[in-house]
C-alpha positions as CSV (number, residue, x, y, z in Angstrom):
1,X,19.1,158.0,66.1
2,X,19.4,155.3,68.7
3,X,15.9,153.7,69.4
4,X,16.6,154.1,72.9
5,X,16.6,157.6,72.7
6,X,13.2,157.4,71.3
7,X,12.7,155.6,74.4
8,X,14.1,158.0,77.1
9,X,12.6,160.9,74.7
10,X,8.9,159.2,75.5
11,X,9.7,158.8,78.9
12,X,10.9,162.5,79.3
13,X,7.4,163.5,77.7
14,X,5.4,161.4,80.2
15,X,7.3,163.0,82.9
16,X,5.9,166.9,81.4
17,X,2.3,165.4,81.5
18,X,2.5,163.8,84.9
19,X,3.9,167.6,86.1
20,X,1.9,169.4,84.2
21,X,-1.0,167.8,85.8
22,X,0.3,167.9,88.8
23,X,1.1,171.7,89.0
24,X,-2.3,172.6,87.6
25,X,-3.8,170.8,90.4
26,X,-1.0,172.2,93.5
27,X,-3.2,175.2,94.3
28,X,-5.7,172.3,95.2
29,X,-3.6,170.1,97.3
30,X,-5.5,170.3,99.9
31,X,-8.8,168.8,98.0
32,X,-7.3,167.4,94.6
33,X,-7.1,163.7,94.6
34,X,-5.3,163.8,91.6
35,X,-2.4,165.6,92.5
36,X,-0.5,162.7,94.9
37,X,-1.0,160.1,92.4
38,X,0.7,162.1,89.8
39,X,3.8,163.0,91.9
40,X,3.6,159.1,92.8
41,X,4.0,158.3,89.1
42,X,7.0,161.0,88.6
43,X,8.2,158.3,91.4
44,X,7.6,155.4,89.4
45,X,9.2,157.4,86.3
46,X,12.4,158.0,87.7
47,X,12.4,154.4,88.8
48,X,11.6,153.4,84.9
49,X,14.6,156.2,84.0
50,X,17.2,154.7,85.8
51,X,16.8,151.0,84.9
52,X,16.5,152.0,81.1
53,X,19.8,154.3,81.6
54,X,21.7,151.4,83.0
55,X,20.4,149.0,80.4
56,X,21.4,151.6,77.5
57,X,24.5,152.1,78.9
58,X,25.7,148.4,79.4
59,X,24.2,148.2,75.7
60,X,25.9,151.0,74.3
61,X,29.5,149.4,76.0
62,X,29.4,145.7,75.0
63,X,28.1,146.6,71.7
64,X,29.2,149.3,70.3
65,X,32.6,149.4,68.6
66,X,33.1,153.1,67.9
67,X,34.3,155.1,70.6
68,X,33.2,157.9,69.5
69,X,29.8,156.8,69.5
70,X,30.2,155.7,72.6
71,X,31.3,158.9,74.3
72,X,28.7,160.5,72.4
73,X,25.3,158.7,73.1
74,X,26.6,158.1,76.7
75,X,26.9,161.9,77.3
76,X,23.2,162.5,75.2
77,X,21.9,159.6,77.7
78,X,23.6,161.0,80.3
79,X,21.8,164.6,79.7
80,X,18.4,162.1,79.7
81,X,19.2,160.9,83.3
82,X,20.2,164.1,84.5
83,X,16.6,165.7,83.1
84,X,14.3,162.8,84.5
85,X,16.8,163.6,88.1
86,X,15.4,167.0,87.9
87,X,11.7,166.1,87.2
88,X,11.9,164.1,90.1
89,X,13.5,166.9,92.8
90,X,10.3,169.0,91.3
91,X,7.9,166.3,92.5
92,X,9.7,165.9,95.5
93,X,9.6,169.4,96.7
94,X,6.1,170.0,96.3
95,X,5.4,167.1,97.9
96,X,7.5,168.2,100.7
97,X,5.3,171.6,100.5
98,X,2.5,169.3,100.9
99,X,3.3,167.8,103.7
100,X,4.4,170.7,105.5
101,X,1.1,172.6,104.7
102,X,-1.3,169.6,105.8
């Protein structure tokens, strides 16, 4: 296993912990003051995601030799990418509920 799997993997986990806290908190919006600063760091978590996707994959092309491993890790990091996309439309829409309900 690529270390920067490991990596992404770790990332992937804080993402389910920032939303985790985040949903148990979105019947409070209107009072939690946890609940923004959580959907702030799914922000800063996608931000994280994409920089370490680009690095891997500019990694995984100028050093790697095999092209199958290359085809293979990029579609696994791709799979990465597309989850931490997903985590982030999720804090995006309930933010959006927010806002609209305020």
């Amino acid at each position: 296993v690529r270390p920067e799997a490991i990596t992404f993997a770790n990332i992937i986990v804080k993402y389910a912990k920032a939303l985790e806290v985040a949903m148990l908190e979105f019947k409070n919006y209107k009072t939690s003051s946890s609940l923004m600063t959580n959907l702030k760091r799914i922000k800063t978590l996608e931000l994280d995601a994409d920089d370490l996707y680009l690095n891997i994959l500019h990694k995984l092309h100028s050093e790697e030799e095999d092209l199958r491993q290359i085809l293979g890790w990029s579609k696994i990091f791709e799979r990465f990418e597309e989850c931490a996309d997903l985590f982030e439309e999720v804090g995006k829409q309930m933010e959006s509920i927010i806002v609209k309900n305020a």
